[in-house]
C-alpha positions in Angstrom: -27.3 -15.6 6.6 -29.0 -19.0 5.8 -26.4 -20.1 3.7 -23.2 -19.3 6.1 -22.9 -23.3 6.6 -23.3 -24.1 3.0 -19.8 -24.7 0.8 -17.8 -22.1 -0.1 -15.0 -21.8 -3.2 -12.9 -20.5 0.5 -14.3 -22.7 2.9 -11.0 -24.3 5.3 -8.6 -22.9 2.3 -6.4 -19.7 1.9 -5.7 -18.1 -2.0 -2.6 -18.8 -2.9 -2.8 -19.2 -6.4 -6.2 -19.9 -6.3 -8.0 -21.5 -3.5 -6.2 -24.2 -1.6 -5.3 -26.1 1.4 -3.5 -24.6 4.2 -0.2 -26.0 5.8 -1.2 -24.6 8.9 -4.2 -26.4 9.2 -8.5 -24.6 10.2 -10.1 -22.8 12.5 -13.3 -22.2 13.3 -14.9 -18.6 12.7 -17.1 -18.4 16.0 -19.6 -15.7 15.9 -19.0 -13.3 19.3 -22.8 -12.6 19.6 -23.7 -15.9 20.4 -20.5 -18.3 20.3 -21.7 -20.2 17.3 -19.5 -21.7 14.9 -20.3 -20.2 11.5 -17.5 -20.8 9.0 -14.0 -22.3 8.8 -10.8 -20.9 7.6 -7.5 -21.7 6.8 -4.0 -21.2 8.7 -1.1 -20.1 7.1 2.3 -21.9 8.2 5.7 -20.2 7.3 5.9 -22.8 4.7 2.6 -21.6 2.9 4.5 -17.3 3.4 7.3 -18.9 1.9 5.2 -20.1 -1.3 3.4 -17.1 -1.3 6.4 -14.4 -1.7 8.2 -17.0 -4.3 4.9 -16.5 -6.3 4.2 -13.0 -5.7 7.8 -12.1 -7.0 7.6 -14.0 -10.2 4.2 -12.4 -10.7 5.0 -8.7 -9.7 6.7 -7.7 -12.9 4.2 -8.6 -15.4 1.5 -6.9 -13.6 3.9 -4.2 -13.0 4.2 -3.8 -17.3 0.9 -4.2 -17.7 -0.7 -0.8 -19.8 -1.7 1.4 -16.5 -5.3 1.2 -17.9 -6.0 -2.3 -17.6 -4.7 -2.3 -14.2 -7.3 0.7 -13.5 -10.1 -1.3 -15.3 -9.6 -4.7 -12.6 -9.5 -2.1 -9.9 -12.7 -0.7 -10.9 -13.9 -3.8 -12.0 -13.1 -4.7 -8.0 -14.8 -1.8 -7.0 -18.2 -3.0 -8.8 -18.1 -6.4 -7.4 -17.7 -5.1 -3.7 -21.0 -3.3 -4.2 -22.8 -6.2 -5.7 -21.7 -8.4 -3.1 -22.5 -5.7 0.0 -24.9 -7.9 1.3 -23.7 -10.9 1.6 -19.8 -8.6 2.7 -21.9 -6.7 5.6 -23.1 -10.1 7.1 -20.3 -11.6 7.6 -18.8 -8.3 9.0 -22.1 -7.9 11.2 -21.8 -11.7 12.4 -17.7 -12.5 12.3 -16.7 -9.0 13.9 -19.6 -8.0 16.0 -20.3 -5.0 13.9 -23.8 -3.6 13.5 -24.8 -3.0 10.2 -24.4 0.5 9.6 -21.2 0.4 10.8 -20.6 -2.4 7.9 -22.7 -1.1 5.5 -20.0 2.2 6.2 -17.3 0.3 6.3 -17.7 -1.4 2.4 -18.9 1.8 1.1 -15.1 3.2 2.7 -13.8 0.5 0.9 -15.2 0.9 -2.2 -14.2 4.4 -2.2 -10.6 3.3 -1.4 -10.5 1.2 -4.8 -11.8 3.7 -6.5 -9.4 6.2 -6.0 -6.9 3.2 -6.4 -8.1 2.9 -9.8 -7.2 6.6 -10.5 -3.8 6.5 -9.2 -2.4 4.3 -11.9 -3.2 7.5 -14.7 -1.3 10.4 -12.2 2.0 11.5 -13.0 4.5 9.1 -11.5 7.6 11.5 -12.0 9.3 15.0 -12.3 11.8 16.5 -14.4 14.5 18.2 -12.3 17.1 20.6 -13.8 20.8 19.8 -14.4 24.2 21.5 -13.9 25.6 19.4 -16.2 25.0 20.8 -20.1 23.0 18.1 -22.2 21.4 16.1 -19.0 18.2 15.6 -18.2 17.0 14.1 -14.5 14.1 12.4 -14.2 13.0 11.4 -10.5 10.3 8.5 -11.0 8.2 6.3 -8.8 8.6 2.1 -8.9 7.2 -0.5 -7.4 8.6 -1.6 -3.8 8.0 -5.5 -5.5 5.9 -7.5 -2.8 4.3 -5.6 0.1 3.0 -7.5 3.4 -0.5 -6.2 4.5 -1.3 -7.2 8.3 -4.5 -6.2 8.8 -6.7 -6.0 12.3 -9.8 -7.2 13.1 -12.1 -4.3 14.1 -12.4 -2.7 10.4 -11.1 -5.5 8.7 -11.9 -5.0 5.3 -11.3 -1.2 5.3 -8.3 -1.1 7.0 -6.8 -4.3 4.8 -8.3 -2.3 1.1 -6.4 0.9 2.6 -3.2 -0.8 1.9 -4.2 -3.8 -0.5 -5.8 -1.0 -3.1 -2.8 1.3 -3.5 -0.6 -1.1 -3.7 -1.6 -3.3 -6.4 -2.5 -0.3 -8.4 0.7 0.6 -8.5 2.1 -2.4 -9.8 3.6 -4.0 -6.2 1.9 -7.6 -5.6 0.8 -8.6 -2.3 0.4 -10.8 0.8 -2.8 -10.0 2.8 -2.7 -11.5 6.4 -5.8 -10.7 7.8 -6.5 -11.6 11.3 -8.2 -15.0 12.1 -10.9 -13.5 14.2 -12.1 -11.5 10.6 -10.4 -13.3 8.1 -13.5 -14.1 6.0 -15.0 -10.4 6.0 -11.8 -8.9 5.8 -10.0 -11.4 3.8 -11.2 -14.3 1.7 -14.0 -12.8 0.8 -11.7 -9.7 -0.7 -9.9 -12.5 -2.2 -12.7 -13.5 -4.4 -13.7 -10.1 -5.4 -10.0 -9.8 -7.0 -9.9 -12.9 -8.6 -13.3 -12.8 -9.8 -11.9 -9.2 -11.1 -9.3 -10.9 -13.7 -6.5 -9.9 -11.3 -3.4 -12.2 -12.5 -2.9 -15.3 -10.8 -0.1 -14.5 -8.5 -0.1 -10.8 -7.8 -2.6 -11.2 -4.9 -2.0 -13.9 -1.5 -4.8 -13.7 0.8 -3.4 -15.9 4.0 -5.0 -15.6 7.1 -3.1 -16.8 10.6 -1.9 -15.4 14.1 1.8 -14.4 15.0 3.9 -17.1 13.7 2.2 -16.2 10.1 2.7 -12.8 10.5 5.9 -12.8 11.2 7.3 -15.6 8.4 5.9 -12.6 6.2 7.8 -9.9 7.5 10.9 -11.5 7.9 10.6 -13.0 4.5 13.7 -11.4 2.4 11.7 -11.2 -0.9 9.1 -9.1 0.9 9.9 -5.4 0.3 7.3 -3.8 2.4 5.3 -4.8 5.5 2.1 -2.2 6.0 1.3 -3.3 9.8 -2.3 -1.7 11.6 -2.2 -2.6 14.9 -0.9 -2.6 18.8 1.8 -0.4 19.5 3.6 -3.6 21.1 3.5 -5.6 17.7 4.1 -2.7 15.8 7.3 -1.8 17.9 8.8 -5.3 16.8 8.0 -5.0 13.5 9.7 -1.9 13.1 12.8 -3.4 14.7 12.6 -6.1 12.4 12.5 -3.7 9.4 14.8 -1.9 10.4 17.4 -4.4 10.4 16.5 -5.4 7.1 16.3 -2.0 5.5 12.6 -3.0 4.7 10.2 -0.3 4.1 7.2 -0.1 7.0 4.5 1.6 7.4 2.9 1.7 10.5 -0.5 2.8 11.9 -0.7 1.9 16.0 -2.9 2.3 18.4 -4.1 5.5 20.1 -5.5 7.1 23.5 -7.2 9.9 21.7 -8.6 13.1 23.8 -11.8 15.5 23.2 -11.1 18.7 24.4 -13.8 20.6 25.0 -13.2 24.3 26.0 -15.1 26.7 28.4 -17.0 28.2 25.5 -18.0 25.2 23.7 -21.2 24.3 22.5 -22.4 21.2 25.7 -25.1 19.2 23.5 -23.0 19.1 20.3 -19.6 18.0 22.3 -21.5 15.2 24.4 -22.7 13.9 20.8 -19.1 13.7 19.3 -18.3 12.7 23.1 -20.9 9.8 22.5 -20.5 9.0 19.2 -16.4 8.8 19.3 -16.2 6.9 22.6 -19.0 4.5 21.9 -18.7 3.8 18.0 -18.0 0.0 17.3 -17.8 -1.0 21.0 -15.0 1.6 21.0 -13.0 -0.6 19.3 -11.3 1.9 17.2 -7.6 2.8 17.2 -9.2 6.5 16.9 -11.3 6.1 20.0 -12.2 8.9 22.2 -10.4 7.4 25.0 -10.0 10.9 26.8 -12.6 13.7 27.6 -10.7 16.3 28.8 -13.3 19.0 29.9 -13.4 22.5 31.4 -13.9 22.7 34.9 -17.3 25.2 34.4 -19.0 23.1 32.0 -17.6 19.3 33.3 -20.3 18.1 35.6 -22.8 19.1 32.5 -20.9 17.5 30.1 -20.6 14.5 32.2 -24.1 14.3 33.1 -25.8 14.6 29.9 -22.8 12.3 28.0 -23.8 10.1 31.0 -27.3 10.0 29.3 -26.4 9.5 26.2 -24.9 6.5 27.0 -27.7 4.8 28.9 -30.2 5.7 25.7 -28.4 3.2 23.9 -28.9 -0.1 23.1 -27.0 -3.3 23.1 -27.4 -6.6 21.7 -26.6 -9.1 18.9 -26.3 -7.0 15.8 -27.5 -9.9 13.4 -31.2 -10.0 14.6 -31.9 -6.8 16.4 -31.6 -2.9 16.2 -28.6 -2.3 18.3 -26.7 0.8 18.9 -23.4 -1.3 20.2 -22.5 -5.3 19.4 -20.6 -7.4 21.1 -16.8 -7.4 22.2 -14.4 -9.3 20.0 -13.4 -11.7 23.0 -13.4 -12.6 26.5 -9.9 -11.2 26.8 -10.8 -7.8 25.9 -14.0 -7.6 28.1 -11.7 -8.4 31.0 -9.1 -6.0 30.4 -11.6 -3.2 29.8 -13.6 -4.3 33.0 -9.9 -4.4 35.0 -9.1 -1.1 33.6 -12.8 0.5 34.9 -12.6 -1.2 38.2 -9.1 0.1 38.9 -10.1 3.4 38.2 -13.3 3.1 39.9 -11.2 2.1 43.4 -8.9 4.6 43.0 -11.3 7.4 42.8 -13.4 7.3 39.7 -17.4 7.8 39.8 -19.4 5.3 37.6 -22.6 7.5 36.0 -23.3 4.9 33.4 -22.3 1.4 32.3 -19.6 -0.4 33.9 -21.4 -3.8 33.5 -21.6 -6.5 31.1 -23.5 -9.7 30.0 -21.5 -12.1 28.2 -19.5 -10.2 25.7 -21.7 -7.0 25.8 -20.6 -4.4 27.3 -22.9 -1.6 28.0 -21.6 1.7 27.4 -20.0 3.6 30.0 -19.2 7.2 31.6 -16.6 7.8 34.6 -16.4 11.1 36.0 -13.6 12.0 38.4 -11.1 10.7 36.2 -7.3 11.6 37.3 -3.8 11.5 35.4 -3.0 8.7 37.1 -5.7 6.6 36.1 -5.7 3.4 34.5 -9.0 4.9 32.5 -6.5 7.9 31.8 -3.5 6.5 30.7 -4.1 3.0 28.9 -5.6 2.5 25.8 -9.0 1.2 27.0 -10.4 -0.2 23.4 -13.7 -0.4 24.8 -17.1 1.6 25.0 -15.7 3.7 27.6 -15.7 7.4 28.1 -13.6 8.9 31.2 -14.1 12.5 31.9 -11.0 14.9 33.4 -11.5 18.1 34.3 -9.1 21.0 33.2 -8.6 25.0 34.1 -6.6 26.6 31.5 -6.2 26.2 27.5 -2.1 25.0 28.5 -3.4 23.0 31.2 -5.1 21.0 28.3 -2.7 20.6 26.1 0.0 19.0 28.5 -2.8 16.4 29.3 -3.3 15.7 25.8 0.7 15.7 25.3 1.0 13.5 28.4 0.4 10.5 26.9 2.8 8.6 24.5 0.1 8.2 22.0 -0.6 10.8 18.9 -2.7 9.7 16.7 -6.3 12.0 16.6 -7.7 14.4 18.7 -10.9 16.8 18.7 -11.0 20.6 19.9 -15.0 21.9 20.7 -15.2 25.5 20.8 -17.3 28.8 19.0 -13.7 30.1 18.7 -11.5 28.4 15.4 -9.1 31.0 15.7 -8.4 29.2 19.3 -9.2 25.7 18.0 -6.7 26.2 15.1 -4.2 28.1 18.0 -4.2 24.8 20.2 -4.2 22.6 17.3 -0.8 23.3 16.7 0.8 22.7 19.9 -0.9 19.4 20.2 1.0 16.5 19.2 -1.0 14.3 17.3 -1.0 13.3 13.4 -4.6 14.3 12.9 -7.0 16.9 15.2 -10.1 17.7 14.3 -12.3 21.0 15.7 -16.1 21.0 16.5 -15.8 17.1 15.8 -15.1 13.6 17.5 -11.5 11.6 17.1 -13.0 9.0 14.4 -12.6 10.1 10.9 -11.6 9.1 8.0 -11.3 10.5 4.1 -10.1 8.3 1.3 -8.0 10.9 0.0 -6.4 12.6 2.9 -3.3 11.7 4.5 -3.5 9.5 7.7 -1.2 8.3 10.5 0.1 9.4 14.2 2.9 10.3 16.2 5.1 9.0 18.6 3.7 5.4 19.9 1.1 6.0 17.3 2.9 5.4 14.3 5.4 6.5 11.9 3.3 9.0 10.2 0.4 9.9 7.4 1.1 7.1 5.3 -1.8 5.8 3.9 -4.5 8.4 1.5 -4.0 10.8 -1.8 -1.0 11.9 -2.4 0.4 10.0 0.2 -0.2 6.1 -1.2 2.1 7.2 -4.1 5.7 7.6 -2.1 4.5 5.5 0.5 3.8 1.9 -2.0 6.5 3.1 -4.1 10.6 3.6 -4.1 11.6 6.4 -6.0 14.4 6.5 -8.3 16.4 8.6 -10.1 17.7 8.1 -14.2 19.7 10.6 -15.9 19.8 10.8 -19.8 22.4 12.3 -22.1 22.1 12.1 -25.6 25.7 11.2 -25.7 28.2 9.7 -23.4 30.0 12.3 -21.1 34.2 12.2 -21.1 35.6 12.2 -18.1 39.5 13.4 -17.4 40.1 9.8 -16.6 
């Protein structure tokens, strides 16, 4: 991107009612391929949340009035600009996260589907009429805006997984603080920010502030922030709930996951090691929906691991930016080390390397360990990394207490030639979304998402599922004239 060192309307600022200075001060956006500085940001302080939430609330209500058909036409209108900026949206996703570019060019076209169903939600019914006992009454149950709603958003799919909240909830009628993570807060922030404002979104409704803990939790401690919608660790999204919790503050929360392929006795080898490959591998593995588990038949395992072994070494890794690369780089040097830790634990406990288990820089290459126990580190942590371990099972219940056995429930995948099984076994797994003759790593605008357990607190975000989740519901009775009571 020749023009990534040029001025920017965003350049060392945050949007706060339009574009200005940050209390907090700049960073650097360094570019994990190659460790170049490519852009600078700005750093939200408490002080700048505080600002923020005082501005968002005066602005919420007039948005909120406004007809629900000019709030559809700046969604759509957001929607348009999204595509005609893809390009220059992909390259900073390509160069600021490490993704490659189908991965980005995915990743907008996700988004842009999100605001587009955004832009039909404002034109649904937001109510129902329920029956009375009381002669003359009529109950009306309707949805209203929560008011302001926090968005903490992650780094890996920045820009999707900040427009999965950000869309819904402007559209219907709640403003909003985006805190996108520092190490994406251009692709999956400012440069969101823009395509609002440029839009005609209201001055006010929308806060793009990017910054690391003491940011993030100003804004969901703030007392004129109705909602926090959190994506990320299980750790920070365990405080966060506390904290909501004691302020009767909505939350929605969508954690991390340790997600398992099954793949049964009867199932299809070549088509399993290819959702195998695909869902371990995807983005680095970087992906709360990871395959982070292959949990495989004894009779089929040393095939499955031999040929998903093969997979992995046809692929190739490198900088994204100027070559044709299967797999990017890591998002840091912390994470390569705690993903290297985690395979060289298992690997002295027991575990067989048949691909990967090396890196250069912050590239690791993509690996497979067979052997893999219970009481594993590749078994049992979150690995958040292009790793694949393979356990062996015996029986169908065997399987699903594996699967069960870890705290985690947010996806999982069934392979077998049997759906009447598949379907069986999906329903004794605990997990908010499985998926049969398929990988762990989907997503549909439309259809409800979320986990379990350490996962989260449910499918909160898609369809039907935006409207009670960005909303409060309330209920007005009506009587044409004033009831008499006996005192």
């Amino acid at each position: 991107m020749s023009n990534m060192r040029n001025s920017h309307v965003w350049n060392a600022c945050i949007y706060s009612n339009g574009w200005q200075a940050a209390a907090g001060g700049t960073a650097y956006v360094t570019e994990p391929a190659t460790g170049e500085r490519i852009g600078t940001i700005g750093i939200g302080s408490p002080e700048d949340i505080d600002q923020a939430a005082l501005s968002a609330t005066q602005a919420q209500q007039a948005w909120a009035d406004m007809p629900f058909d000019q709030r559809a036409a700046i969604m759509r209108a957001a929607a348009r600009l999204l595509k005609d900026r893809a390009e220059e949206i992909n390259e900073w996703n390509i160069r600021e996260c490490g993704s490659t570019r189908a991965k980005a060019e995915w990743e907008l076209h996700a988004a842009y589907e999100q605001l587009q169903m955004a832009a039909a939600m404002p034109m649904q019914p937001d109510g129902a009429l329920y029956p009375s006992a009381i002669p003359g009454r009529m109950n009306l149950c309707r949805h209203v805006p929560v008011g302001v709603v926090g968005v903490i958003a992650p780094w890996n799919f920045p820009l999707l997984l900040g427009m999965r909240s950000v869309a819904p909830a402007l559209a219907l009628g709640n403003a909003v603080i985006l805190k996108p993570d520092p190490q994406s807060a251009v692709a999956g922030g400012l440069l969101l920010a823009k395509v609002f404002e440029d839009a005609g979104l209201p001055a006010g409704v929308l806060h793009v502030i990017p910054g690391g803990p003491a940011t993030g939790d100003a804004l969901v401690r703030h007392p004129k922030v109705g909602m926090i919608s959190f994506t990320g660790s299980t750790g920070v999204g365990r405080s966060i709930g506390e904290i909501c919790g004691r302020m009767l503050k909505k939350v929605a929360l969508e954690l991390g996951g340790n997600n398992a392929i099954v793949v049964l006795d009867d199932a299809d080898v070549e088509a399993a090691t290819s959702s195998g490959a695909w869902g371990a591998f995807l983005h680095q593995g970087q992906i709360c929906m990871q395959t982070g588990r292959h949990l495989v038949h004894r009779s089929i395992a040393e095939r499955y691991a031999a040929r998903l072994a093969e997979r992995a070494r046809s692929l190739a890794v490198g900088n994204p930016f100027n070559e044709h690369v299967h797999l990017g780089p890591l998002i840091n040097e912390k994470q390569r080390d705690r993903i290297h830790d985690i395979v060289q634990t298992s690997v002295k406990a027991g575990a067989a390397v048949l691909a990967g288990g090396r890196f250069t820089g912050l590239f690791y290459e993509p690996t497979v360990l067979a052997g893999v126990s219970p009481d594993m580190a590749a078994f049992q942590e979150e690995i958040f990394g292009p790793v694949a371990p393979v356990t062996v099972f015996d029986s169908d219940d065997e399987a699903v207490a594996l699967v069960n056995s870890s705290d985690y429930g947010l996806a999982a995948a069934i392979h077998t030639q049997s759906i009447s099984r598949g379907l069986a076994l999906s329903s004794r797994i605990r997990a908010g979304m499985v998926h049969i003759n398929d990988q762990t790593v989907n997503n549909e605008f439309h259809v409800p998402f979320g986990g379990m357990g350490a996962s989260g607190n449910g499918g909160r975000f898609g369809g039907p599922a935006n409207a009670h989740e960005f909303t409060q519901t309330q209920w007005v009775s009506v009587t044409d004239k004033p009831i008499r009571y006996p005192f």
